[in-house]
C-alpha positions in Angstrom: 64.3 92.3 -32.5 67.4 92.2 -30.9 69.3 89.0 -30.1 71.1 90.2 -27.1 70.5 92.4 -24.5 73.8 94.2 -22.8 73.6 94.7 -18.8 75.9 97.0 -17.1 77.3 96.0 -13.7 78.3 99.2 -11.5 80.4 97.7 -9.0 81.5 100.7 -6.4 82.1 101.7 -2.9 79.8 104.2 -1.5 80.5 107.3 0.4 79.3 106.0 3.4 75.8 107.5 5.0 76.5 110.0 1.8 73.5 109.7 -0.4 74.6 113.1 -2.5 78.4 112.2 -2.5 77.5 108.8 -3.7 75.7 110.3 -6.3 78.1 112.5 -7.8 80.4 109.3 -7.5 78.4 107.4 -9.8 77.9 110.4 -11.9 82.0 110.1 -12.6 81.7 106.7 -12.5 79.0 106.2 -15.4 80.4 108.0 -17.7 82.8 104.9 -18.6 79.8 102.8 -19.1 79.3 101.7 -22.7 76.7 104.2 -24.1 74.1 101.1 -25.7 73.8 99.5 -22.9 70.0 98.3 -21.9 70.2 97.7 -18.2 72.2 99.7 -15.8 72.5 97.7 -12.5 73.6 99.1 -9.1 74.0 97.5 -5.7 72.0 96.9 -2.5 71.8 100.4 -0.8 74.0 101.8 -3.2 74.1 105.6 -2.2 75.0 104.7 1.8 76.5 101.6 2.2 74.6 99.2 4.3 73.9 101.2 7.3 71.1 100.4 10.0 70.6 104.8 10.3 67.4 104.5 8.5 67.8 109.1 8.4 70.8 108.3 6.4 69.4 105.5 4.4 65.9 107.0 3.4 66.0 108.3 -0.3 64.7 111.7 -0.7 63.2 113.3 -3.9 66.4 114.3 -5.0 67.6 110.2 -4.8 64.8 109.4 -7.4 65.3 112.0 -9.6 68.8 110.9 -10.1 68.2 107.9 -11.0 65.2 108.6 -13.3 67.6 111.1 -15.1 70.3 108.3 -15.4 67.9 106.2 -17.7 66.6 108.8 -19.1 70.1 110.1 -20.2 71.4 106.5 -21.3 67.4 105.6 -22.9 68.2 102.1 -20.5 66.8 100.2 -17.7 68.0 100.9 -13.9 68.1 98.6 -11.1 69.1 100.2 -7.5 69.2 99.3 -3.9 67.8 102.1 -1.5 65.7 102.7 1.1 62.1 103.9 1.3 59.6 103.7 4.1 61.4 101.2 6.3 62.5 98.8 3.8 65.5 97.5 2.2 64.2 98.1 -1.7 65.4 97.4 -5.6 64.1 100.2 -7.6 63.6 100.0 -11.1 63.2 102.7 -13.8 62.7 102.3 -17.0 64.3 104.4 -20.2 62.0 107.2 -19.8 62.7 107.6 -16.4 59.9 106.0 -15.2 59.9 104.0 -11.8 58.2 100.9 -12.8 58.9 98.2 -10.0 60.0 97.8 -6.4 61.5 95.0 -4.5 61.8 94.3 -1.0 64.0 92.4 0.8 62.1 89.4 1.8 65.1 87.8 4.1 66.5 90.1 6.3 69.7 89.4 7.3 69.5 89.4 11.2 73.5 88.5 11.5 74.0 91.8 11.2 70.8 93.3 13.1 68.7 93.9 9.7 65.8 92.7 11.3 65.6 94.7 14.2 65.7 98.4 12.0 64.1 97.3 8.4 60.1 95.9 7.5 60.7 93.2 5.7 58.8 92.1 2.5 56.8 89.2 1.5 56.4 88.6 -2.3 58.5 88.2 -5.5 58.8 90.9 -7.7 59.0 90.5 -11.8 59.6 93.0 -14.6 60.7 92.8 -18.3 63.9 94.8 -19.4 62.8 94.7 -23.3 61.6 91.3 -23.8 63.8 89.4 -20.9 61.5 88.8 -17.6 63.6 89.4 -14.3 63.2 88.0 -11.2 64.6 90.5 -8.5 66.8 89.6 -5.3 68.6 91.4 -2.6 71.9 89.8 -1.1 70.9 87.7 1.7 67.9 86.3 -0.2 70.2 84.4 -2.1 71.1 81.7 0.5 67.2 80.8 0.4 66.1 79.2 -2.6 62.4 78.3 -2.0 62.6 82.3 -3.0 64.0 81.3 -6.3 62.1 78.1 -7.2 58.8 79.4 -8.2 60.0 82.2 -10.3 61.7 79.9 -12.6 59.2 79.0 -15.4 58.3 82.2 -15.8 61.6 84.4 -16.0 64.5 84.4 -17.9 67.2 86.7 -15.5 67.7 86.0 -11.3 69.7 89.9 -10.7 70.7 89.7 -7.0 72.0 93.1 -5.4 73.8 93.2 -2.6 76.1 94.3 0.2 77.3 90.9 0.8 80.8 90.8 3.1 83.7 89.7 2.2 84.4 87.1 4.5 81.5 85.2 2.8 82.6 85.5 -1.0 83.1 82.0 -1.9 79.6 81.6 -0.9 78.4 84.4 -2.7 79.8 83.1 -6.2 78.8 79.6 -5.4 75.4 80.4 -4.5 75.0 82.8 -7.6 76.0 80.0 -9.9 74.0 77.4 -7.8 70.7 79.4 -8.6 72.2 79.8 -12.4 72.0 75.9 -12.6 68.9 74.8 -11.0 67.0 77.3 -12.5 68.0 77.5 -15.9 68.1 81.2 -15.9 70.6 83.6 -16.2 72.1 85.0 -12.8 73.3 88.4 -12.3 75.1 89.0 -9.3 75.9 92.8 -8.2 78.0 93.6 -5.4 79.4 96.7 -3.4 83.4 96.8 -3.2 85.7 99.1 -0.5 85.1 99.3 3.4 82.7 100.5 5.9 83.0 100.4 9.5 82.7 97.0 10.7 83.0 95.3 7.3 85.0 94.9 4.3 83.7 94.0 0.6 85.4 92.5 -2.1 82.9 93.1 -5.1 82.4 89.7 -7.1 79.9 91.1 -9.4 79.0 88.5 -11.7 76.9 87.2 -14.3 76.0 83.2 -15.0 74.3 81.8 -17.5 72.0 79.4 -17.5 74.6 76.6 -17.8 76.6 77.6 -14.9 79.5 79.2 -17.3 80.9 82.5 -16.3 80.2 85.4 -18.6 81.6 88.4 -16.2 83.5 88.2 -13.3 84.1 91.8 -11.9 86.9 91.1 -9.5 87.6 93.2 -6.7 87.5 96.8 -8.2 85.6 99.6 -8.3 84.6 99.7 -11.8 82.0 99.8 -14.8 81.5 96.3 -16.7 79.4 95.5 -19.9 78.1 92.3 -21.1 76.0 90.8 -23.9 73.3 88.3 -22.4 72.1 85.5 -25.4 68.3 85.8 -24.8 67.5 82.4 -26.6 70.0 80.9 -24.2 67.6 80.3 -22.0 64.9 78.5 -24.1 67.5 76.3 -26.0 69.2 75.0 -23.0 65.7 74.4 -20.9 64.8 72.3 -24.4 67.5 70.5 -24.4 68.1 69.4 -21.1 64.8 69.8 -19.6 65.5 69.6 -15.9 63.3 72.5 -15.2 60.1 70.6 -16.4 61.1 67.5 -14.3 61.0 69.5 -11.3 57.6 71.1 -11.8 56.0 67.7 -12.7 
């Protein structure tokens, strides 16, 4: 079995309100990505940017099938942000193509009017990339971590995927290591980069391990990054310092 499993952060600016040309961007774009990798992972409404025009936002048969095609064609896990049926989802297919889970966003971010166009969800969502368990998040869930408590004993990965402004990236990498730390879990953080009306982003991807050390910082460019996760990192660090298990008692 292997001792490491290698996630792929796709940090990019989409064509705004462009599903197709968003597409055809990532199509360039992923084919800098490292071809071994296990877990391709895309940000919150990754085809439009985050846009309220639920007509523009709405993934059509065409969105799914080119995302099936992109596991298919790397034999890896994907994890997107799009829309379907009113609500702000992670969708996640597996190596054959297969969509096997779907997240939705359980805190809407109504700063921004979220709450007035998308359905909001109301229950975690789990699934196993290989033999790591992941707990899913999109962006603003990440400020609220009675949605992160409960998952912990049973997951090894937080991935958080988002659209999360720039004004606010301090709190975006302190929260992401935050949830690191008092979860004993892995964090991986995914975020959009460039401009949309209104807003600018300043990408940040990241991933954390359970101690709180930086594996992958992404900076702010548009780009493809690869790292190695240690998947007993998570069992030897909750054994030796066993915070987690002081918490549930």
């Amino acid at each position: 079995m292997n001792s490491s499993l290698r996630v792929t952060l796709v940090q990019l600016s989409p064509v705004w309100e462009d599903r197709a040309a968003s597409r055809d961007k990532i199509a360039d774009m992923v084919q800098t990505a490292e071809p071994k990798t296990d877990w391709l992972v895309f940000p919150e409404m990754a085809l439009t940017g985050f846009s309220m025009d639920l007509g523009k936002t709405t993934w059509k048969p065409d969105d799914y099938a080119f995302f099936s095609d992109l596991s298919r064609s790397f034999h890896c896990y994907c994890t997107v942000g799009g829309v379907e049926e009113g609500r702000n989802t992670a969708m996640v297919f597996r190596p054959d193509g297969t969509l096997i889970a779907r997240y939705v966003k359980r805190q809407l971010f109504s700063f921004a009017g979220e709450d007035r166009h998308y359905q909001k969800g109301a229950t975690p969502t789990r699934y196993a990339v290989g033999s790591v368990n992941i707990s899913q998040g999109i962006c603003y869930d990440l400020r609220f971590p009675g949605n992160f408590w409960p998952e912990a004993p049973v997951v090894d990965a937080y991935c958080v995927i988002a659209a999360w402004g720039g004004k606010r990236r301090e709190h975006w990498r302190s929260l992401l290591a935050a949830r690191a730390i008092e979860n004993q879990a892995f964090c991986i953080g995914v975020n959009r980069t460039g401009q949309e009306p209104g807003n600018f982003y300043t990408g940040d991807s990241m991933v954390i391990d359970p101690m709180g050390r930086v594996l992958l910082d992404c900076g702010e460019e548009e780009g493809v990054f690869t790292v190695a996760l240690d998947l007993g990192a998570v069992k030897d660090w909750r054994a030796t310092f066993p915070a987690l298990a002081d918490r549930e008692s």
